[in-house]
N, C-alpha and C positions, 0 to 999 in steps of 0.2 A: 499527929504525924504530918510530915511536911515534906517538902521535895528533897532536901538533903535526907532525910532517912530511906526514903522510895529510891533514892540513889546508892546508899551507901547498900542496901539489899541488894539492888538491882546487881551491882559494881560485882559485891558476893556472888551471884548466883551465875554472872557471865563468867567471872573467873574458874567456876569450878568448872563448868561446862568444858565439855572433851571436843569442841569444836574450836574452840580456844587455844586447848593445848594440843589441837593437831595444827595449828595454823602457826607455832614455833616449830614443834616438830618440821614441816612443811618447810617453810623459812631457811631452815637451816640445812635442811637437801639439799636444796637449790643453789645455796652457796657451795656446800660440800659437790657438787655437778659443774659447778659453776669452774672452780679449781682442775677438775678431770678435762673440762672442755679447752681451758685455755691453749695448751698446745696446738689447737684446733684452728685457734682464734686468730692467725697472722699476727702477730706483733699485737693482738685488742683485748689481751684478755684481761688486764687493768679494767677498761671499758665494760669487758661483757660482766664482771664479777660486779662492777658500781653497780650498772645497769640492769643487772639481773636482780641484783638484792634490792635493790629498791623498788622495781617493779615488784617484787612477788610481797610487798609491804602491800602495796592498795589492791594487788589484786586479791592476794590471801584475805586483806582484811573485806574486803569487797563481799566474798564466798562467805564470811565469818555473819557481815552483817544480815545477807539474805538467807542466812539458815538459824540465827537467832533472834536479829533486831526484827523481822518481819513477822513475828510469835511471840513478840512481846504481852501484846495485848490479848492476843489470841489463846496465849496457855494459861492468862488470869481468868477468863472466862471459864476455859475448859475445866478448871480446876473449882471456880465457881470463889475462889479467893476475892476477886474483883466486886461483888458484892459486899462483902466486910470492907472491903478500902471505902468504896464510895456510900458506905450507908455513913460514915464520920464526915466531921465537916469539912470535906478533903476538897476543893476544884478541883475538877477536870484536868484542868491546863494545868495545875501544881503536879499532879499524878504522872500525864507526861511527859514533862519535862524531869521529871527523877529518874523517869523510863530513859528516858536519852542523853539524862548526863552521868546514869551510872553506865550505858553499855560504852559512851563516849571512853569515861575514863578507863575503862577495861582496855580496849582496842591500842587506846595512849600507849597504855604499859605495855602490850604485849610489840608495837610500833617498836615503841623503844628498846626493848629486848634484843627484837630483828637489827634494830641501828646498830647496836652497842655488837654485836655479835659479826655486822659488817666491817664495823672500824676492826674489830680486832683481825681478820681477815687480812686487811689493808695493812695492819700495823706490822703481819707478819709478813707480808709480801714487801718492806719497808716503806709503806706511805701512809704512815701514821699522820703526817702532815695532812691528810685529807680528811680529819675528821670535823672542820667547819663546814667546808660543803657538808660533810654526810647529817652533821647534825643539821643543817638548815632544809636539807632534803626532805629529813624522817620528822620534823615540825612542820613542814607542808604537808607532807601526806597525811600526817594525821590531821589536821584542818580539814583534807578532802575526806577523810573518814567519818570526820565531824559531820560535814555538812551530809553525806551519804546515809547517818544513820538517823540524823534528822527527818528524812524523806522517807526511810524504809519505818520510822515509829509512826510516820503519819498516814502513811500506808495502813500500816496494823490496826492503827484503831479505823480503820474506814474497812476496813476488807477482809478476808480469807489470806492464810497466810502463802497459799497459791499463788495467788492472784499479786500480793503485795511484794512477792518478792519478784516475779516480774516486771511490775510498773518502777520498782526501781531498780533496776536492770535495765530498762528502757531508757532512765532519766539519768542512770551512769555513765550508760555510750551515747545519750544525747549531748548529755555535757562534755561528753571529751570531743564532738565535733562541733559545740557552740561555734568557735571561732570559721571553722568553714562553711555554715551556716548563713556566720554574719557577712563572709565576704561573697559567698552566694546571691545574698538577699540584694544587694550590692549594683547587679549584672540584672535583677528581675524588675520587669517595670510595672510602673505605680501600684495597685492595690496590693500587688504581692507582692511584692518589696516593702510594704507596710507590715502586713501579715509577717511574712518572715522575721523581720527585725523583730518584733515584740515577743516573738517564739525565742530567739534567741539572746534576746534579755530577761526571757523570764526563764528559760533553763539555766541550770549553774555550771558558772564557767569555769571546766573543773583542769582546763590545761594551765589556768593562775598558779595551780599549786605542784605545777608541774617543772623541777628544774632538774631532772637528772643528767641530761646534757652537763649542764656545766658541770655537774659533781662528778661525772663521770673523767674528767679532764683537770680535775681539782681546783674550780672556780669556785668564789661564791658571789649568790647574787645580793641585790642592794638592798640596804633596811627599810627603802620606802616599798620596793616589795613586798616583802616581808610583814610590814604594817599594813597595803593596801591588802595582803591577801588576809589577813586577820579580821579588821573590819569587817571584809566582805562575808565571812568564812560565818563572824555571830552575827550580823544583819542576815545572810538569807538565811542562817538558821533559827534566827527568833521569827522572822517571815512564814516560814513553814510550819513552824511547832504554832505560833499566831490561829494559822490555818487548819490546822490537824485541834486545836482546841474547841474553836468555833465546828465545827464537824462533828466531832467527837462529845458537846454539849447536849446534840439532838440526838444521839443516838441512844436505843433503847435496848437494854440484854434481858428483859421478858421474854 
């Protein structure tokens, strides 16, 4: 067994999951509210309908990660499965890494569903023209769900699935104020301004994959974006799965 099979299970089991399919159901109220609202909206309801539907993509998926990714580990235990995985010649860090790129590619698809169900939205309010933004939007966000569920798998194998899905909750709104952080750190003198900075180079910088702005106004942004946020998106997440292996080597389910 190897990590493309512990993924392509993993991929299975998040799909079936009813937290999955409340998170399109979800998704598509919010558009469906979104539409009731517009007369509400001055002249913004183009605006609030981008901007609502793409939000409720990382938040929904957000709710999705901490009520499955953060149990990852934790329901292989409970079920006592996780002994037959690791009594084969399986690594650790192979095991994980299936664990996070099967819930990754789940999340992808159900992402893209939310897109595809925005555009058309759009297409009937006639600005079908907007679907590059929307498409380069719903491929950011899902990077930021990437890297989100990264942290919540490395969570699980370190912790209770309480506990782990708070610390990444912590590290979600940590990174969506990295940047104010950084220019915080900025204004504070010497040793804390040290301190600071390295906090906020080592949280992920989750406003990178952040352009609903512009897709809300039917821009799109630039491919070296696009490529800087990708880099970024598999460097911190081989970083942290890196880290959640080394952890998860020493741990003992005796």
């Amino acid at each position: 067994m190897n990590a493309v099979l512990i993924a392509q299970n993993t991929f299975r089991e998040a799909i079936r999951d009813r937290v999955l399919a409340g998170m399109v159901v979800a998704g598509l109220v919010m558009l469906a509210l979104a539409q009731i609202a517009r007369p509400l909206a001055m002249g913004e309801g183009l605006r609030l309908t981008v901007d609502l539907g793409l939000s409720s993509i990382t938040m929904l998926g957000l709710l999705a990660v901490m009520l499955v990714g953060t149990s990852l580990v934790a329901k292989e235990i409970e079920r006592r499965t996780i002994f037959n995985l690791l009594s084969r010649p399986l690594p650790r860090s192979v095991y994980l890494i299936g664990k996070w790129a099967g819930l990754s590619g789940a999340l992808w698809v159900v992402s893209g569903i939310l897109g595809l169900a925005l555009w058309g939205v759009l297409a009937l309010l006639g600005r079908g023209a907007f679907w590059a933004p929307i498409a380069q939007a719903v491929y950011l966000a899902g990077l930021e769900l990437t890297v989100v569920t990264a942290i919540a798998v490395m969570f699980s194998a370190l912790s209770t699935p309480v506990l782990s899905s708070l610390y990444t909750l912590g590290f979600f709104l940590a990174g969506q104020w990295c940047d104010d952080l950084r220019e915080f750190a900025t204004r504070a003198p010497g040793s804390l301004r040290t301190m600071l900075e390295w906090i906020a180079n080592l949280l992920p910088n989750f406003s990178l994959f952040n352009v609903r702005t512009l897709a809300s106004v039917g821009e799109t942004t630039t491919a070296m974006h696009l490529g800087l946020a990708s880099g970024y998106a598999l460097l911190y997440c081989a970083c942290v799965l890196a880290l959640a292996a080394a952890a998860f080597e020493s741990r003992d389910f005796k």
